[in-house]
N, C-alpha and C positions, 0 to 999 in steps of 0.2 A: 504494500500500500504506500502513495504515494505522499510524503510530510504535506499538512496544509500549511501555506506560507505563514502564519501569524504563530504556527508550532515551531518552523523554523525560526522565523523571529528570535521568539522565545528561548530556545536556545542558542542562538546568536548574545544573546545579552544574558543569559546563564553562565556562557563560555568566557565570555569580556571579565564578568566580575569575577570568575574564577582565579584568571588571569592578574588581575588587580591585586584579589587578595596574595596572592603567590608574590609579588613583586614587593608589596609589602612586610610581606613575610622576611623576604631576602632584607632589606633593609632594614628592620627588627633586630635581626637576627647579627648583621655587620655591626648595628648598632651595640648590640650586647655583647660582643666577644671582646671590645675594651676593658668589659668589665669582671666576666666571666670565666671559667673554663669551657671551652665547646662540645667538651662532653655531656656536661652539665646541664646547658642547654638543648643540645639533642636529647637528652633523656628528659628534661622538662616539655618539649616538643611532642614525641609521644604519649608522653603519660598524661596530659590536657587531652588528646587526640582519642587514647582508649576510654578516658571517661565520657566524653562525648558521645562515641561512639554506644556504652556499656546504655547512656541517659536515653541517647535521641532515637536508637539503632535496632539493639538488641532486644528490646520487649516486644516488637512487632517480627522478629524473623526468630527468637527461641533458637534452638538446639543448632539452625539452618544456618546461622553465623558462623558455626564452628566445625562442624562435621565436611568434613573434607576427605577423599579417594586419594589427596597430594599431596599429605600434610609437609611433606621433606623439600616439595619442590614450590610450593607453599610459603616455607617458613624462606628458603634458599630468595625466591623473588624477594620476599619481605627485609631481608637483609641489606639486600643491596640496595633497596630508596634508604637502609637505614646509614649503608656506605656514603651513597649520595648527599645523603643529609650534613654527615661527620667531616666529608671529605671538602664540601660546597662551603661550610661554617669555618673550617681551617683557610680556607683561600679567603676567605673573606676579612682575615685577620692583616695580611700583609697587599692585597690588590681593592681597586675600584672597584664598586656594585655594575655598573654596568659592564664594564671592560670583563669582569667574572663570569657575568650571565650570558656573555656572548659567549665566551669561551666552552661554555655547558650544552652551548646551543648547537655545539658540531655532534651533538647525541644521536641525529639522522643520520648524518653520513657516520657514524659508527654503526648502528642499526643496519642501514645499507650494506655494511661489510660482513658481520657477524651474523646479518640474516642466511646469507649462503651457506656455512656450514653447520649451523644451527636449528635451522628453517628448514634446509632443503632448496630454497629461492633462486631463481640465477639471476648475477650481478650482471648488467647490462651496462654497455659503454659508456651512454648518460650518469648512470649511476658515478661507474667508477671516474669520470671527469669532473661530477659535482660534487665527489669526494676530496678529489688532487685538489679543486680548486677554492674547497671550504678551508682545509688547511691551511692553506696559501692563506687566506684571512688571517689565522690564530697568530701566522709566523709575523704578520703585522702589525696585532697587537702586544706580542710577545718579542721583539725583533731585538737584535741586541742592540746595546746601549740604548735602548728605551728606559721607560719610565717603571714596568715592567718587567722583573724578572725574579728565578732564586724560585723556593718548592711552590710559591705561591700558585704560580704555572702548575705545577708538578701535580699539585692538591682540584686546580680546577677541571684539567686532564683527566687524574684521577675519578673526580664525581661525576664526569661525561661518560666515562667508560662503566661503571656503575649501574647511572641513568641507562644506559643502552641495553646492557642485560636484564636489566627491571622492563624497559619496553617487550624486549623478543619474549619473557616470560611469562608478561604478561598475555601477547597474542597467545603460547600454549595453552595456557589457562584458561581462555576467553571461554573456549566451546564447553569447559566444566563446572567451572567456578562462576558465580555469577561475581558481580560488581562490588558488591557491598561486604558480601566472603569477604574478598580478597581486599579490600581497604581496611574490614577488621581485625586483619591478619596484621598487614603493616605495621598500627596501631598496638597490639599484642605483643610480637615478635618484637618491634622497636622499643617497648617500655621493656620489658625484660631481660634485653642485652646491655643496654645501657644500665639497668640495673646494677649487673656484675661491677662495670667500672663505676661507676658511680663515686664509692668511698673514697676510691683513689685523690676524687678531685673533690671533693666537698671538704673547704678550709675551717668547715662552721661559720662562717659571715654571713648575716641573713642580708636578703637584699631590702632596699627599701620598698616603699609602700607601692610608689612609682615603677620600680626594675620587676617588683613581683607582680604586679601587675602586665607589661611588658614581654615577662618569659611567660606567664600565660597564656598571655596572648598568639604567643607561638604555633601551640594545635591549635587554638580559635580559625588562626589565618587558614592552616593546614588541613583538617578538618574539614573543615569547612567549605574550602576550594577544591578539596578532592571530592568532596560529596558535593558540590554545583556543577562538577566536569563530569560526572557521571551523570546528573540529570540534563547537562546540557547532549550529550549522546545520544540521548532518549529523545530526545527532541527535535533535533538536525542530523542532516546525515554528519561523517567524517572528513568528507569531501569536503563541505561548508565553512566547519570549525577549524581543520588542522590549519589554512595557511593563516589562521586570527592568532595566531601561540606569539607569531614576531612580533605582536605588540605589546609582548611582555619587555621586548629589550628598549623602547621606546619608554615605557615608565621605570622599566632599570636606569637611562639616561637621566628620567625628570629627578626620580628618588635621589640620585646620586647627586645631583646638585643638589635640590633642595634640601635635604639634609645633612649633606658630608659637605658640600662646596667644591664638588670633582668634575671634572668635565672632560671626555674624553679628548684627547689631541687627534688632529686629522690624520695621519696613518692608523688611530686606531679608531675612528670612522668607518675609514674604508676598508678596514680589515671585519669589524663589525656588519656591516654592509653584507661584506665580500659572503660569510657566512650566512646572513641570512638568507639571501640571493639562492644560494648554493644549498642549502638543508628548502626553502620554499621549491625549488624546480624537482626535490622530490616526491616533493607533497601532490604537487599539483601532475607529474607524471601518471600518479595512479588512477585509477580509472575510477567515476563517477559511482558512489553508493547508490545501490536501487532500492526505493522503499515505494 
């Protein structure tokens, strides 16, 4: 059946605010590791996220939250947004919000590559040219004697690559798992690991009224954004929604001014660019959702 355009709509402006909250998230979250450990805060990030989840979630699906045929590969996808989290909150410590979020944002053309042995999928030439030439971006924002350099890279690298195995596992998943499973999962698996480390990093300093408020707010964003981009799928095809994701690096740009006073310099514009340009032309290669 075919979306009515006011359902698309719908999700059209489901997607945006998703997107929003996410980018605030990121900005939160740069904001906090001044003060914090970022383990710390990744584990305060989930454990807001599973109670939400336990409040708004689980009285209406019971046992169906949890019972999973996958539980290993399950908990495996769950880890790695919880990598992505850990890895993304480290870079955020030593690089710019935006110049980071672009950096995250070559997770297509990672997906692109790891889809073929993973998948099964064959890489096609376009593929592997809007790969070479998404890189070609990072090495602009990352280029030596820039502004830019040192594990900061290494860490945003890092949570790209993370990001990409959390996508392909996600497609495995898709045909078994419904939606909301597997964001419960996240939530679960992320508070529990961070668990373990936890003591390591807790100095006993309570934060103030402001900061705990703040690190809260973290699943809030989280949370919350992940359960709007699932109702936004419900609502539009994927075709509609995926090339709207790049306006996340556009309010990665605003946040970053408006709250740090960063501003990217033009080669890392157009290395930013260069990447969107490049992860977009995959998006839109694929073929039209039929509903």
């Amino acid at each position: 059946m075919r979306l009515r355009p006011h359902h698309s709509a719908q999700g059209v402006i489901l997607f945006l605010t998703a997107i929003f909250l996410f980018a605030v998230l990121d900005a939160t979250a740069k904001y906090l590791t001044a003060f914090f450990a970022v383990p710390l805060l990744v584990w305060a990030r989930y454990f807001v996220h599973l109670v939400f989840m336990l409040v708004a979630i689980a009285p209406g699906m019971g046992r169906e939250i949890v019972i999973t045929q996958r539980p290993w590969l399950m908990t495996f996808r769950a880890l790695m947004l919880v990598g992505v989290t850990l890895l993304v909150q480290l870079a955020f410590r030593t690089l710019p919000l935006a110049e980071t979020t672009a950096i995250v944002f070559v997770t297509p053309l990672l997906v692109a590559l790891l889809a073929g042995p993973l998948l099964g999928e064959k890489l096609q030439a376009r593929s592997w040219l809007a790969t070479i030439t998404g890189f070609c971006g990072v090495l602009l924002i990352a280029r030596p004697g820039g502004a830019m350099f040192g594990i900061g890279i290494v860490y945003a690298l890092g949570g790209a690559l993370c990001y990409a195995i959390y996508q392909i596992l996600t497609r495995k998943l898709s045909a078994s798992e419904p939606p909301l499973r597997q964001l419960f999962y996240t939530a679960l698996v992320g508070t529990v690991a961070m668990s373990f480390v936890l003591p390591a990093y807790w100095s006993g300093t309570l934060p103030t009224l402001k900061q705990a408020l703040l690190i809260a707010s973290l699943g809030f964003y989280g949370g919350t954004g992940h359960f709007l981009l699932i109702r936004a799928f419900r609502e539009a095809p994927a075709s509609t929604l995926s090339p709207l994701l790049y306006v996340q690096l556009i309010w990665a740009m605003l946040l970053g001014w408006i709250v740090f006073g960063q501003l990217p310099d033009l080669p890392a514009v157009v290395g930013m660019l260069i990447i969107g340009a490049s992860g977009l032309s995959l998006v839109l290669r694929r073929s039209p959702d039929r509903n």
